[in-house]
PDB file with SEQRES, HELIX, SHEET and CRYST1 records, atoms N, CA, C and O in Angstrom:
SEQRES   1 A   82  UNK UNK UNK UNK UNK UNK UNK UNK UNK UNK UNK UNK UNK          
SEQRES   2 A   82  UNK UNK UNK UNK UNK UNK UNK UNK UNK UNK UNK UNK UNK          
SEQRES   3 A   82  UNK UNK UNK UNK UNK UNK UNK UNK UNK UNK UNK UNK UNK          
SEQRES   4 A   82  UNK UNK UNK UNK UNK UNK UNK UNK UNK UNK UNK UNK UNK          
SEQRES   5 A   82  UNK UNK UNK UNK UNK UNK UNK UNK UNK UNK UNK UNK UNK          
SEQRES   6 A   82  UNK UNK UNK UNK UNK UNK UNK UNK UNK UNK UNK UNK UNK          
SEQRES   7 A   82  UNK UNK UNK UNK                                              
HELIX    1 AA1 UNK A    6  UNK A    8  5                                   3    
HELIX    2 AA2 UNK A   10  UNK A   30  1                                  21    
HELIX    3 AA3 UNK A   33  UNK A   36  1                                   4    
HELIX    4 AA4 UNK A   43  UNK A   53  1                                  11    
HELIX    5 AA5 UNK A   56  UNK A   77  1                                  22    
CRYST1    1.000    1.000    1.000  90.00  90.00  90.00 P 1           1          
ATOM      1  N   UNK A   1      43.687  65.055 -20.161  1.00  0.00           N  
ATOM      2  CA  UNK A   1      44.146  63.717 -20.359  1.00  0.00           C  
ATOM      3  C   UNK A   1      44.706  63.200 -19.030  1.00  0.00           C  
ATOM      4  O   UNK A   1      45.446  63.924 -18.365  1.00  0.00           O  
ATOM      5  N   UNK A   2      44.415  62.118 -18.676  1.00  0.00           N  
ATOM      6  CA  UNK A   2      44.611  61.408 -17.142  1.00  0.00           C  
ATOM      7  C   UNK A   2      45.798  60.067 -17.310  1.00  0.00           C  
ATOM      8  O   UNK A   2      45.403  59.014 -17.811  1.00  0.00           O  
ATOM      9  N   UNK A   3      46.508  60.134 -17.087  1.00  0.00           N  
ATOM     10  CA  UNK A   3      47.834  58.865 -17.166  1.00  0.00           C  
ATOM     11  C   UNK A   3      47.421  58.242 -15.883  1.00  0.00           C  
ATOM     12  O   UNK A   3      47.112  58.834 -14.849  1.00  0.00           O  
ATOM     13  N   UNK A   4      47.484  56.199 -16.226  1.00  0.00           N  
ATOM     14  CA  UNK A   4      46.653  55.433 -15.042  1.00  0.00           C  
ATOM     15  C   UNK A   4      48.237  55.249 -15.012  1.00  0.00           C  
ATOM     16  O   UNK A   4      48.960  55.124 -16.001  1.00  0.00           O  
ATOM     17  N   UNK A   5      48.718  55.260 -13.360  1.00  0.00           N  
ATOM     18  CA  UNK A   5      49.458  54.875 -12.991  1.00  0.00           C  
ATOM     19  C   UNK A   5      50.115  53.843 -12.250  1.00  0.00           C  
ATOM     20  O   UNK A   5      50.726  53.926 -11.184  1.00  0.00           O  
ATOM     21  N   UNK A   6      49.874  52.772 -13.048  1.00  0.00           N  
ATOM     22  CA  UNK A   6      49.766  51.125 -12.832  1.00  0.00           C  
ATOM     23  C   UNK A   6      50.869  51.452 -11.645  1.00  0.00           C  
ATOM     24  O   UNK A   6      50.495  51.520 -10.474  1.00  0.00           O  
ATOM     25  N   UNK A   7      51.904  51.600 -11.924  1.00  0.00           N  
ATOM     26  CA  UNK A   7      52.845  51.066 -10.760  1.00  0.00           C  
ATOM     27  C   UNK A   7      52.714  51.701  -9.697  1.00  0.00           C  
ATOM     28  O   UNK A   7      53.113  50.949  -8.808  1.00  0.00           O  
ATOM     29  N   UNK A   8      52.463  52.430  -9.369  1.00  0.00           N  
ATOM     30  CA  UNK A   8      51.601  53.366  -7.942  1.00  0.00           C  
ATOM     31  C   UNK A   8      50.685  52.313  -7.063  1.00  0.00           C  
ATOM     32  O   UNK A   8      50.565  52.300  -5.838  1.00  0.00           O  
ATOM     33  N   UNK A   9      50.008  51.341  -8.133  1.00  0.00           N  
ATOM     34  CA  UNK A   9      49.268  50.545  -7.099  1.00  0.00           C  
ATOM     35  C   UNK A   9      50.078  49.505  -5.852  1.00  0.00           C  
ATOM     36  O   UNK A   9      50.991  48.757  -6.204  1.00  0.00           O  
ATOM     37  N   UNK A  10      49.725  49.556  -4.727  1.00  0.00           N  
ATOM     38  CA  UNK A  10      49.970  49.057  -3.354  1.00  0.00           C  
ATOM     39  C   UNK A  10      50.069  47.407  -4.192  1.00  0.00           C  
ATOM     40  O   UNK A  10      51.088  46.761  -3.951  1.00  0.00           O  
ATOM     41  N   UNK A  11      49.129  46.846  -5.041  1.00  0.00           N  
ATOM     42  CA  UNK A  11      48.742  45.429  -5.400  1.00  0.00           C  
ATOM     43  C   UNK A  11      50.398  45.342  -6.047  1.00  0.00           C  
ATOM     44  O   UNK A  11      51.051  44.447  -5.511  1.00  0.00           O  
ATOM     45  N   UNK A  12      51.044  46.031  -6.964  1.00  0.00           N  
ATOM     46  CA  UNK A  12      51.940  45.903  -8.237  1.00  0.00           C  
ATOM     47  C   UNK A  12      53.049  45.721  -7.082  1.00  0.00           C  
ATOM     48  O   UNK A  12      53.395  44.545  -6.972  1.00  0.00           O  
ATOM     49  N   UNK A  13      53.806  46.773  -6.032  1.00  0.00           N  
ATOM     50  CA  UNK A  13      54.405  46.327  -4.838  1.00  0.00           C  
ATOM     51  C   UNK A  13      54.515  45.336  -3.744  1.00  0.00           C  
ATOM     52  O   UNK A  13      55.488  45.142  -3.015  1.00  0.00           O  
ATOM     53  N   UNK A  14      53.281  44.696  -3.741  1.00  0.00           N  
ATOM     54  CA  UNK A  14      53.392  43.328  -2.899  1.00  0.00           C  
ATOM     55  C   UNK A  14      53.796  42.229  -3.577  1.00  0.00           C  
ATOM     56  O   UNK A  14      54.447  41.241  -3.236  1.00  0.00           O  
ATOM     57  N   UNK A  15      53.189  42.647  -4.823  1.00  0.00           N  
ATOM     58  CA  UNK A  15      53.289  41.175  -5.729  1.00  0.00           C  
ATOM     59  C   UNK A  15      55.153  41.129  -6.366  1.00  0.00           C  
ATOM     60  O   UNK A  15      55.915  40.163  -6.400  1.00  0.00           O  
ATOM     61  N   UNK A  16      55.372  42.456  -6.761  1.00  0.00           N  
ATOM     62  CA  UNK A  16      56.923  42.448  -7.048  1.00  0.00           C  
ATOM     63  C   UNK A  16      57.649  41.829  -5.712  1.00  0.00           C  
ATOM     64  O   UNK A  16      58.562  41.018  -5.867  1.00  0.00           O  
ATOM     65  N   UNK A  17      57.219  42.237  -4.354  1.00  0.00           N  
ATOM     66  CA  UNK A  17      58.337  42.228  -3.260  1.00  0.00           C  
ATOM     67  C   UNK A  17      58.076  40.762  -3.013  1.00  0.00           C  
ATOM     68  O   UNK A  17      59.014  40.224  -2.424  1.00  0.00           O  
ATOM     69  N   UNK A  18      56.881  39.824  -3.351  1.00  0.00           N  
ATOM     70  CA  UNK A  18      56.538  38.673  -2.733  1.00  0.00           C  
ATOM     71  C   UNK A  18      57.467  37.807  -3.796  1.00  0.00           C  
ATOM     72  O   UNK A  18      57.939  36.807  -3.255  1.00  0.00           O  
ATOM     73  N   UNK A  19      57.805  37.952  -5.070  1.00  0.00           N  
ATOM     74  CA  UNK A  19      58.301  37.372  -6.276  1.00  0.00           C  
ATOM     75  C   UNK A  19      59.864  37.274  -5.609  1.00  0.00           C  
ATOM     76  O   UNK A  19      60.361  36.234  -5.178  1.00  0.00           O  
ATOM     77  N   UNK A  20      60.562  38.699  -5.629  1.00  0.00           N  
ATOM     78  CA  UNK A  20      61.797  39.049  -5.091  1.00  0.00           C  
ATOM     79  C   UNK A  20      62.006  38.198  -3.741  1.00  0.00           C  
ATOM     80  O   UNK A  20      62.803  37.264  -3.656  1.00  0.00           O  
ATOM     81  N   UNK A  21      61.301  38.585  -2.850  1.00  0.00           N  
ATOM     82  CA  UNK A  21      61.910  37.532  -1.611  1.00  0.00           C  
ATOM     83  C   UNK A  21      61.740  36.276  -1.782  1.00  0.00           C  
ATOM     84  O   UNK A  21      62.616  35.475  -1.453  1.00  0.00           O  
ATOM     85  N   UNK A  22      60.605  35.907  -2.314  1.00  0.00           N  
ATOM     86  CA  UNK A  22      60.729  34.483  -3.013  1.00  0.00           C  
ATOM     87  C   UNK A  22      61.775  33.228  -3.407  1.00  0.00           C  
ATOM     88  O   UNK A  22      61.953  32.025  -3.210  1.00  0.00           O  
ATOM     89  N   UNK A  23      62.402  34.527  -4.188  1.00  0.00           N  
ATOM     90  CA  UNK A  23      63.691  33.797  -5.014  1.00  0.00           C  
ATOM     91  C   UNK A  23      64.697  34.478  -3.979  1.00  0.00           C  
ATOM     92  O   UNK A  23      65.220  33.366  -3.916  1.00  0.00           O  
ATOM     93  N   UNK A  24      65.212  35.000  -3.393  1.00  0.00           N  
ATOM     94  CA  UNK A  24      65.861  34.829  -2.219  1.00  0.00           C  
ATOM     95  C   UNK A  24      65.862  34.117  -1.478  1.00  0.00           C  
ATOM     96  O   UNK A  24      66.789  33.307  -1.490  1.00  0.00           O  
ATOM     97  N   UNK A  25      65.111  34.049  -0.713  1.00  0.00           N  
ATOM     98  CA  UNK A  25      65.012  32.494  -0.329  1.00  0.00           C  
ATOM     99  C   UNK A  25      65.525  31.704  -0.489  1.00  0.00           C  
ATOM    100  O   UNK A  25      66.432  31.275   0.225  1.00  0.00           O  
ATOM    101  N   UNK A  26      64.988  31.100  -1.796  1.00  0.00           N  
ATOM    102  CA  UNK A  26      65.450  29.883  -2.406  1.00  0.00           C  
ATOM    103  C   UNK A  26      66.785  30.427  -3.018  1.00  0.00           C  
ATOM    104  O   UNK A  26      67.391  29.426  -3.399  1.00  0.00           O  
ATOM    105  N   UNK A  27      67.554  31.586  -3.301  1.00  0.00           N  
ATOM    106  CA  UNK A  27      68.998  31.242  -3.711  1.00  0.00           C  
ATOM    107  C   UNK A  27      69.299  30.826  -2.362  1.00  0.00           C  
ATOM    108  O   UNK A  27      69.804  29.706  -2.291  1.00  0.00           O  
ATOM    109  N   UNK A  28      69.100  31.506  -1.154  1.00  0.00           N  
ATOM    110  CA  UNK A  28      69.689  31.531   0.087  1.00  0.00           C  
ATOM    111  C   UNK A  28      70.161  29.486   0.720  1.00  0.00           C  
ATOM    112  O   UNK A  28      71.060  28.990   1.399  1.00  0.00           O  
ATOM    113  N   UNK A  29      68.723  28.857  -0.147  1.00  0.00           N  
ATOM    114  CA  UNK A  29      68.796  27.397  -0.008  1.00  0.00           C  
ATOM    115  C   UNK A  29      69.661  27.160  -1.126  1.00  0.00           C  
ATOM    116  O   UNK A  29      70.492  26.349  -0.718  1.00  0.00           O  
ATOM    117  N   UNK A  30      69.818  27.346  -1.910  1.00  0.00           N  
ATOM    118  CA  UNK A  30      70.754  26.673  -3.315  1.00  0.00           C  
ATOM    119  C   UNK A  30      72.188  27.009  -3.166  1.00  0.00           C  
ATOM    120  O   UNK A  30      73.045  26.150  -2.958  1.00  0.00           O  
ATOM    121  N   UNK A  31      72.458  28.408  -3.288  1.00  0.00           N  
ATOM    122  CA  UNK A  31      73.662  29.206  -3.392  1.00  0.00           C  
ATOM    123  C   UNK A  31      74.294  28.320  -2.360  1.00  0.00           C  
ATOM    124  O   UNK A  31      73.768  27.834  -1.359  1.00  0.00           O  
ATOM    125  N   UNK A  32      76.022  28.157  -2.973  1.00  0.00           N  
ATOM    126  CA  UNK A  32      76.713  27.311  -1.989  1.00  0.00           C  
ATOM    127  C   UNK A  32      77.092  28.426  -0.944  1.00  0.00           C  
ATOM    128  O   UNK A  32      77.179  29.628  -1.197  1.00  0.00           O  
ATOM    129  N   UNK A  33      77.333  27.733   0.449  1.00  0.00           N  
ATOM    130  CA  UNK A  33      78.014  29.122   1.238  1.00  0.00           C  
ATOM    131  C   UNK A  33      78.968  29.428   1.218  1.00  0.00           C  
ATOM    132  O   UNK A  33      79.044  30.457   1.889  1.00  0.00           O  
ATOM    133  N   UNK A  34      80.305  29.038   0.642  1.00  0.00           N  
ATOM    134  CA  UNK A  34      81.120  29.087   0.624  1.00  0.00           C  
ATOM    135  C   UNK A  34      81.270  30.407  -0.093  1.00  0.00           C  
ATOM    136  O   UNK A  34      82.196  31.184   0.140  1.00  0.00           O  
ATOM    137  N   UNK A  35      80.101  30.671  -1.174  1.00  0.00           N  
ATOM    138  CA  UNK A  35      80.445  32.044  -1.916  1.00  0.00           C  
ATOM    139  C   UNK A  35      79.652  32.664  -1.147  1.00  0.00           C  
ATOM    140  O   UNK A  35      80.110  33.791  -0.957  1.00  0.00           O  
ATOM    141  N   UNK A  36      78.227  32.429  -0.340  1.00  0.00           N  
ATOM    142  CA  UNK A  36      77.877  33.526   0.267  1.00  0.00           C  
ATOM    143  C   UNK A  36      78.876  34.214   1.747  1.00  0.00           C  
ATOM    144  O   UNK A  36      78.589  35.249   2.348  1.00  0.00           O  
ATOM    145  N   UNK A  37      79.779  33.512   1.984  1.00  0.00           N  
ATOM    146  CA  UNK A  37      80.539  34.108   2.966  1.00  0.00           C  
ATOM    147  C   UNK A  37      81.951  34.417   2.436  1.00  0.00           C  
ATOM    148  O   UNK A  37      82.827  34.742   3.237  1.00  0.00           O  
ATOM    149  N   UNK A  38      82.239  34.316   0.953  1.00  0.00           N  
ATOM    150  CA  UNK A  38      83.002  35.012   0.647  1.00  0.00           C  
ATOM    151  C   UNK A  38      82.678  36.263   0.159  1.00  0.00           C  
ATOM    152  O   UNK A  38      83.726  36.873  -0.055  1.00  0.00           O  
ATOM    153  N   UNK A  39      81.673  36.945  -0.122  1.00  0.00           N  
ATOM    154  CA  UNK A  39      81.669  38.041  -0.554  1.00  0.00           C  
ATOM    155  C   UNK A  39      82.361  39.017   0.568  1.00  0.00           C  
ATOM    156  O   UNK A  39      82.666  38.769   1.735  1.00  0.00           O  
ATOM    157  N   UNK A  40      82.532  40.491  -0.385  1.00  0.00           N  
ATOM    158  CA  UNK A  40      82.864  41.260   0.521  1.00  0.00           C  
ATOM    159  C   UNK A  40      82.206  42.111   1.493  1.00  0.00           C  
ATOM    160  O   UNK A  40      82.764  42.830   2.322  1.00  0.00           O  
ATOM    161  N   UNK A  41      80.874  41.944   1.293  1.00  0.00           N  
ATOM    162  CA  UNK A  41      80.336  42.841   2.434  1.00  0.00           C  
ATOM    163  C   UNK A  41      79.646  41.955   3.650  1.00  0.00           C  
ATOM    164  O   UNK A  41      79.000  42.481   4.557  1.00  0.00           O  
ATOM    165  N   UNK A  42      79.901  40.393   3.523  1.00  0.00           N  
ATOM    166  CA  UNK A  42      79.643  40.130   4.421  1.00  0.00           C  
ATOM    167  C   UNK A  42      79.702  39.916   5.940  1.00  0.00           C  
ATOM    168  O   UNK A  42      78.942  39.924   6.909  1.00  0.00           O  
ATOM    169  N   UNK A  43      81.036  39.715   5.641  1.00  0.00           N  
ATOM    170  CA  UNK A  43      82.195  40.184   6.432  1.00  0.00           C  
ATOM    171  C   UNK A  43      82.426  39.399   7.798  1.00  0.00           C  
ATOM    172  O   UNK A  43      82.141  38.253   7.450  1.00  0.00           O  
ATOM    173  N   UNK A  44      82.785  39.327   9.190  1.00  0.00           N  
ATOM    174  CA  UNK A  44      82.545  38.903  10.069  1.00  0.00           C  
ATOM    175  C   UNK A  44      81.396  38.559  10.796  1.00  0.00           C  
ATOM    176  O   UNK A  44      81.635  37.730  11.674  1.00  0.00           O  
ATOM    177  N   UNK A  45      79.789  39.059  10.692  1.00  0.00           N  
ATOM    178  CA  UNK A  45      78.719  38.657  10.921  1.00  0.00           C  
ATOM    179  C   UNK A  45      78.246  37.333  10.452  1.00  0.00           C  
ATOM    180  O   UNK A  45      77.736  36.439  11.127  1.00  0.00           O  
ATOM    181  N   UNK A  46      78.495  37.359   9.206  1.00  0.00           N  
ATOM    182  CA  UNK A  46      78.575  36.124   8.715  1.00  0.00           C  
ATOM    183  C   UNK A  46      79.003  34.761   9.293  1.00  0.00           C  
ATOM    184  O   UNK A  46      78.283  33.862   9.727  1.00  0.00           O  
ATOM    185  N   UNK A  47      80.711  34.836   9.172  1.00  0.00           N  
ATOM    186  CA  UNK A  47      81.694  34.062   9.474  1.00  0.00           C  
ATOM    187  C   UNK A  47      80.858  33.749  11.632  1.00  0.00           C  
ATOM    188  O   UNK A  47      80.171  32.770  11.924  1.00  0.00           O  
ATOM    189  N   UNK A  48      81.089  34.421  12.235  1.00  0.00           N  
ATOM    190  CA  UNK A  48      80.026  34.418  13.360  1.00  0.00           C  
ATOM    191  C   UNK A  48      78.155  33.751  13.070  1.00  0.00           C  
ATOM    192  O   UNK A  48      77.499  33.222  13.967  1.00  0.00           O  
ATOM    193  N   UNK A  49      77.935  33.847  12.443  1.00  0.00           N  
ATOM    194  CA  UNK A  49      76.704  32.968  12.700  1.00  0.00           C  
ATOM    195  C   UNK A  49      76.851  32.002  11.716  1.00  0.00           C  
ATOM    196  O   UNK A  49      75.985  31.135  11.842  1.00  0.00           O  
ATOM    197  N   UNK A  50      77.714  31.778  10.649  1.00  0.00           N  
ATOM    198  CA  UNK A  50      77.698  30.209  10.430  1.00  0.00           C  
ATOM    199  C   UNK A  50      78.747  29.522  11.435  1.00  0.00           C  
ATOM    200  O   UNK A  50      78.797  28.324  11.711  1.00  0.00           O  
ATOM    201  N   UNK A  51      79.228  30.118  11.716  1.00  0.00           N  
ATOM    202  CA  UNK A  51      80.088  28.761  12.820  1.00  0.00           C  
ATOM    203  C   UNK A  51      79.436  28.965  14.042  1.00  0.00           C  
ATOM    204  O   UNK A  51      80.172  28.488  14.906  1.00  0.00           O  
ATOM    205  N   UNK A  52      78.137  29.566  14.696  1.00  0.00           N  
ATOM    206  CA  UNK A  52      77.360  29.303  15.852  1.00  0.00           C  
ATOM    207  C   UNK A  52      76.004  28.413  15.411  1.00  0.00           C  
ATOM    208  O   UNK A  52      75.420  27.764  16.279  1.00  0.00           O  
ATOM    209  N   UNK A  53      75.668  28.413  14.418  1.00  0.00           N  
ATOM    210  CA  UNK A  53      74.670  28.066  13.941  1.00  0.00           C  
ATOM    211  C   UNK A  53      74.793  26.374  13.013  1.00  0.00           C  
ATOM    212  O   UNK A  53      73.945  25.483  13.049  1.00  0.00           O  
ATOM    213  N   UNK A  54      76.251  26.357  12.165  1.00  0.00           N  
ATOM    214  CA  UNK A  54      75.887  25.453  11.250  1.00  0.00           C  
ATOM    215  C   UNK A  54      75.804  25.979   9.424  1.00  0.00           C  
ATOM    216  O   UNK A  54      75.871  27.140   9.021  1.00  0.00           O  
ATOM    217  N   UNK A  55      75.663  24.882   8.683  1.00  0.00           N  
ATOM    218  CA  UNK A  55      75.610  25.775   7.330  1.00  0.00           C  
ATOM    219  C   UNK A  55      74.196  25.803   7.109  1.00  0.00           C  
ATOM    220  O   UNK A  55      73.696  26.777   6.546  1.00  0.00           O  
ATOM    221  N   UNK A  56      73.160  24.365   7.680  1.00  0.00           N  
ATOM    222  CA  UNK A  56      71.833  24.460   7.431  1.00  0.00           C  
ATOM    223  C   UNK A  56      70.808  25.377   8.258  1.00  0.00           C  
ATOM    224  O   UNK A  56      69.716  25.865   7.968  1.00  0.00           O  
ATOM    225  N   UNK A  57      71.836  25.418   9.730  1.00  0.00           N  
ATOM    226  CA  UNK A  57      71.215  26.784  10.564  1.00  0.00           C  
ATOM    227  C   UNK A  57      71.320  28.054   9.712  1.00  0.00           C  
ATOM    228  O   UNK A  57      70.256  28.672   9.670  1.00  0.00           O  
ATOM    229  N   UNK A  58      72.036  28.443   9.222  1.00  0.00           N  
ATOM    230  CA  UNK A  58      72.948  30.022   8.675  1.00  0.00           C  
ATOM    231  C   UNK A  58      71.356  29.755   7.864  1.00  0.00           C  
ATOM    232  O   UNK A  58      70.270  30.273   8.127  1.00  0.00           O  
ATOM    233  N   UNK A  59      71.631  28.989   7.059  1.00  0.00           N  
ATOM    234  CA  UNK A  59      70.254  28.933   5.657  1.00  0.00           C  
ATOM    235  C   UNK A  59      69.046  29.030   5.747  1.00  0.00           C  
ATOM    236  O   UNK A  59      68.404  29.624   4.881  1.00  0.00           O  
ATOM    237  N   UNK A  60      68.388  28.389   6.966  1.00  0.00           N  
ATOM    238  CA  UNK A  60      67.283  28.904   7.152  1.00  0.00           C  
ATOM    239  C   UNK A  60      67.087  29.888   8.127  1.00  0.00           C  
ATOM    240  O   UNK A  60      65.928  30.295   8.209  1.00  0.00           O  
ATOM    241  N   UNK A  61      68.164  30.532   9.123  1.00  0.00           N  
ATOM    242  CA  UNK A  61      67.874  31.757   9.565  1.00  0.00           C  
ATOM    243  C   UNK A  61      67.666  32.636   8.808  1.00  0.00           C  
ATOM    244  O   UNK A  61      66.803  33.410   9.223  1.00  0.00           O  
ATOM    245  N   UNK A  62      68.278  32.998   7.384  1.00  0.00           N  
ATOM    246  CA  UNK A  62      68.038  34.271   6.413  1.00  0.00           C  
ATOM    247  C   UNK A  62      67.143  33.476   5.607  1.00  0.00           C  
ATOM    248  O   UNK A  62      66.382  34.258   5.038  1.00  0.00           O  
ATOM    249  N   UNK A  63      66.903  32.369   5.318  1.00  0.00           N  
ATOM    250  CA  UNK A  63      65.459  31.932   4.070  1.00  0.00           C  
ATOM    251  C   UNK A  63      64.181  32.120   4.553  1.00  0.00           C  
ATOM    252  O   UNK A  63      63.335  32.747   3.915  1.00  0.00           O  
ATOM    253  N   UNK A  64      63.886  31.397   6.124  1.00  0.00           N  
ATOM    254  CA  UNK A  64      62.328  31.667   6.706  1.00  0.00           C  
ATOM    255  C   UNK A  64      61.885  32.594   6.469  1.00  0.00           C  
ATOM    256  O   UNK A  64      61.098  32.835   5.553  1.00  0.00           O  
ATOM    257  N   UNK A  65      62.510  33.630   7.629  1.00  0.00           N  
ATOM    258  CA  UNK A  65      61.819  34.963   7.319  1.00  0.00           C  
ATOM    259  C   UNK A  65      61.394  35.380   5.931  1.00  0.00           C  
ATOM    260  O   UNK A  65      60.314  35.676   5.419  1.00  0.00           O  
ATOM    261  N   UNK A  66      62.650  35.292   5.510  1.00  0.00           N  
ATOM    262  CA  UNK A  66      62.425  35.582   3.579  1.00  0.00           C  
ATOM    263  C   UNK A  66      60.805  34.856   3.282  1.00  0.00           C  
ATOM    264  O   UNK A  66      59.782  35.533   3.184  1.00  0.00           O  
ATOM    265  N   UNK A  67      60.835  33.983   3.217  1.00  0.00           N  
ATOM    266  CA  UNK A  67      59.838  33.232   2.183  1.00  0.00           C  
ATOM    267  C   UNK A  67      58.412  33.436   3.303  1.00  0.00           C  
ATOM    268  O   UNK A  67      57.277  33.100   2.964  1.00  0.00           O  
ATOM    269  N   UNK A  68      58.776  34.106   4.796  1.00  0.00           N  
ATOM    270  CA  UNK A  68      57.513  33.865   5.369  1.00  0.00           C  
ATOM    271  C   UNK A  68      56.719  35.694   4.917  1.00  0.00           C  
ATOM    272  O   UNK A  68      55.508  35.905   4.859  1.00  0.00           O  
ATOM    273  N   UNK A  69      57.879  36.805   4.650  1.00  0.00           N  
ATOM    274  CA  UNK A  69      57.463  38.161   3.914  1.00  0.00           C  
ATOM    275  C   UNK A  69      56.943  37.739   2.700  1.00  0.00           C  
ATOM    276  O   UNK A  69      55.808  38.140   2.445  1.00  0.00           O  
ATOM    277  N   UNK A  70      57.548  36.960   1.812  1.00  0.00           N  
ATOM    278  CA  UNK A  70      57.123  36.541   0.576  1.00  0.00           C  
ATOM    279  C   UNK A  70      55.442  35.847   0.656  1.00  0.00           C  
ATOM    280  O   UNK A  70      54.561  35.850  -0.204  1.00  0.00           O  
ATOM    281  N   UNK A  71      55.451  35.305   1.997  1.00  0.00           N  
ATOM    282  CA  UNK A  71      54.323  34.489   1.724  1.00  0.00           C  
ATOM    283  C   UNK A  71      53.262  35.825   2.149  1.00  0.00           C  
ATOM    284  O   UNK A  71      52.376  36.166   1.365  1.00  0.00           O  
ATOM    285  N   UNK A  72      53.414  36.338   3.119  1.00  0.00           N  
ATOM    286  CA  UNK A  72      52.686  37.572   3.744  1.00  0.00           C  
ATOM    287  C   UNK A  72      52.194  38.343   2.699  1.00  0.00           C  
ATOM    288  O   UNK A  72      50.998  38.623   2.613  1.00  0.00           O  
ATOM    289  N   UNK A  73      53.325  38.833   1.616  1.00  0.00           N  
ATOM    290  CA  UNK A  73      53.297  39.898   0.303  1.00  0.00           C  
ATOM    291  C   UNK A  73      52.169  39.304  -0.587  1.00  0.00           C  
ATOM    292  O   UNK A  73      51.227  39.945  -1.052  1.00  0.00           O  
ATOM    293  N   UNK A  74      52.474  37.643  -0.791  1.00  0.00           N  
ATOM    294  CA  UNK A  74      51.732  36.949  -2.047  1.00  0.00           C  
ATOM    295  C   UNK A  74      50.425  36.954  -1.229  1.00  0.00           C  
ATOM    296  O   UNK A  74      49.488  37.204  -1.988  1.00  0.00           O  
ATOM    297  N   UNK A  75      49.978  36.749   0.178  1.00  0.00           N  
ATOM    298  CA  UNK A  75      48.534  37.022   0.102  1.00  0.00           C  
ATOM    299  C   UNK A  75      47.874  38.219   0.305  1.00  0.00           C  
ATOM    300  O   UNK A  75      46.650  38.337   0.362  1.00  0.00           O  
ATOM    301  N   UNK A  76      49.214  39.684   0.485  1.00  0.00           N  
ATOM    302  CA  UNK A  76      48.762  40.815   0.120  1.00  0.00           C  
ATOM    303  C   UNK A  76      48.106  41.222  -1.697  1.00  0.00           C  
ATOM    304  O   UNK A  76      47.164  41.892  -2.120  1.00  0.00           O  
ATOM    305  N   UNK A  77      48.982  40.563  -2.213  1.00  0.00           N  
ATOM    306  CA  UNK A  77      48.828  41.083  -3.341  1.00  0.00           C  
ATOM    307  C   UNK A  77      48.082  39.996  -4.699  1.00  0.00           C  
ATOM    308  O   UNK A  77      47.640  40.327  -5.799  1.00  0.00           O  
ATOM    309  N   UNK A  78      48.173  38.803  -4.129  1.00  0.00           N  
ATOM    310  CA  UNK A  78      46.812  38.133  -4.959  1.00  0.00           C  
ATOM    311  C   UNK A  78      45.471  37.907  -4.282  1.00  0.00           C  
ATOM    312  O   UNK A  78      44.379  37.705  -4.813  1.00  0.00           O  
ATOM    313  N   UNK A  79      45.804  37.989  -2.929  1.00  0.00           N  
ATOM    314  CA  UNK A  79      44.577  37.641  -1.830  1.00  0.00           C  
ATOM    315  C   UNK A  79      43.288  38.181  -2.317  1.00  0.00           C  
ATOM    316  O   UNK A  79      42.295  37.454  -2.272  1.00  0.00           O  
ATOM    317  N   UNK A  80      43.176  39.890  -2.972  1.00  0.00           N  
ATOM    318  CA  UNK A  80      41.984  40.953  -2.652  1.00  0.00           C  
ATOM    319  C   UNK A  80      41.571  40.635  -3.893  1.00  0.00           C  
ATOM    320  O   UNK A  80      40.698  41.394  -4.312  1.00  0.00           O  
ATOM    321  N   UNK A  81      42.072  39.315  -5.018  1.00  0.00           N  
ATOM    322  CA  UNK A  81      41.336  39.685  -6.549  1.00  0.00           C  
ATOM    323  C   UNK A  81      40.071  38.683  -6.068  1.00  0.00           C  
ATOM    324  O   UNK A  81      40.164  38.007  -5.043  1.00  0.00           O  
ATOM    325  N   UNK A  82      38.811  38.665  -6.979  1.00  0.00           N  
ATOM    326  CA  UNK A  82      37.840  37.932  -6.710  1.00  0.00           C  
ATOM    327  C   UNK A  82      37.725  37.050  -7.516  1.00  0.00           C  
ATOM    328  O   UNK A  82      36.815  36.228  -7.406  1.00  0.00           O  
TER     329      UNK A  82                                                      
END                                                                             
């Protein structure tokens, strides 16, 4: 007897990680900053690049990248269907 091991596939990992950074992203645009720089592990890195940057700089320095892996992942992982 052979068990198919859906989640093993490379396709099931791009498409989860492209979903996940996705919506990162976009909390990263929504979420007020005021709570993202209050948490506790953010700590002084934070507090340092929003006051060099701005609140709309801070937001899209951590969203781009985000949504540009997300975009990378989503044409890893819907790109290869026919």
């Amino acid at each position: 007897m052979t068990q198919d091991h859906i989640h093993d596939d490379p396709i099931v990992v791009f498409r989860a990680s492209a979903i996940l950074l996705a919506v990162f992203a976009l909390a990263v645009l929504i979420v007020p900053l005021d709570w993202i720089l209050g948490g506790a592990k953010s700590g002084s890195f934070m507090m340092a690049v929003a006051r060099e940057f701005g609140e709309w700089g801070t937001r899209l320095l951590f969203a781009v990248p985000c949504a540009l892996l997300a975009a990378w992942a989503g044409r890893l992982g819907w790109g290869h269907e026919s």
